[in-house]
C-alpha angles and dihedrals in degrees: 000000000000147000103349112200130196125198117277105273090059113014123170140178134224110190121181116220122187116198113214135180130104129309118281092020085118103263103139097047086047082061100042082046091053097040104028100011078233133130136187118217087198108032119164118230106278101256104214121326135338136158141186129207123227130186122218136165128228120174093348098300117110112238114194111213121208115195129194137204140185143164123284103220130098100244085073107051093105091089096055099102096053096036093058094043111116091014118154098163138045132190103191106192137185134171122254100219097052112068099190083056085065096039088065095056095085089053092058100049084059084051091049096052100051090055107037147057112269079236097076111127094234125210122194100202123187103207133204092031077161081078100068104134097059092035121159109189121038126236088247105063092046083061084045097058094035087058087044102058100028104264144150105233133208146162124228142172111201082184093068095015091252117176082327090127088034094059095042092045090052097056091038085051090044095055090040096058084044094048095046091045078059085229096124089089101037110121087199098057096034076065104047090050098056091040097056084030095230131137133224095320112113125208116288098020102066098094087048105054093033096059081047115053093030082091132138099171110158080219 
């Protein structure tokens, strides 16, 4: 279920993305927003799996995203191994008005990591920025623990859309540049990743990328 390569006149990419966090973060409705710029005021919790498959172009190839979602809640991690396989992205979101919501962040990045290839292109999201005024985590601890563990960050509301595209398009671009480098499947870089603890930002462009994509604009 991962990256899907055709030959080099017309080459294009299938990459599969989960999106993780606790139930009731939003992560259904930043799906339904990405895939369908829909979203539903009185959606139910998602009950097992299910994905939906967006098409975006970077650099003139066509990458098909195909992005999975499943509940929260703890009745339902039997499907975690199966759901992971083949995953080369991850959005992790939390709410940010529900503190409990960050403090498991950390939990499913162990969770990440033990099913999943150290080369994941990994999103911190900070869902429902729309709540401000009863906010619960600041801006600025979600770009702590990004930095921490080696994230991208941003902030998104899939109530008023957001950064929704920007977040998805950021870890669809960042396996791209990895895919195309033909580094995915690299054991020595696969090393020096989990040794360094870094994902998916190279050398000199950390800063870079980092000043970048911690971002929580409202544009």
């Amino acid at each position: 279920m991962g990256k899907e390569v055709v030959d080099d006149a017309g080459e294009e990419y299938l990459f599969k993305i989960v999106v993780i966090g606790d139930s009731a973060v939003g992560k259904s409705n930043l799906l339904s927003r990405f895939a369908r710029d829909e979203f539903d005021l009185h959606s139910k919790a998602t009950v097992g799996v299910e994905f939906q498959t967006q098409v975006v172009e970077i650099e003139g190839k066509e990458v098909k995203a195909q992005v999975w979602d499943t509940a929260g809640q703890e009745r339902f991690r039997a499907v975690t191994s199966a759901y992971y396989r083949g995953a080369v992205g991850t959005l992790i979101v939390y709410d940010i008005s529900r503190r409990t919501t960050f403090d498991s962040i950390k939990r499913w990045l162990d969770e990440l990591n033990t099913h999943c290839d150290t080369a994941v292109a990994k999103m911190l999201v900070g869902n429902k920025s729309d709540l401000d005024n009863i906010r619960a985590v600041s801006v600025e601890e979600g770009k702590s623990l990004a930095e921490e563990e080696g994230l991208f960050f941003i902030e998104t509301s899939a109530l008023d859309s957001t950064n929704v595209m920007k977040a998805f398009e950021i870890v669809i671009r960042e396996i791209y540049n990895n895919v195309s480098r033909k580094v995915l499947n690299s054991d020595s870089y696969k090393a020096e990743l989990s040794m360094n603890r870094v994902t998916l930002v190279n050398g000199s462009d950390t800063d870079r990328k980092k000043g970048a994509l911690s971002c929580c604009s409202s544009g």
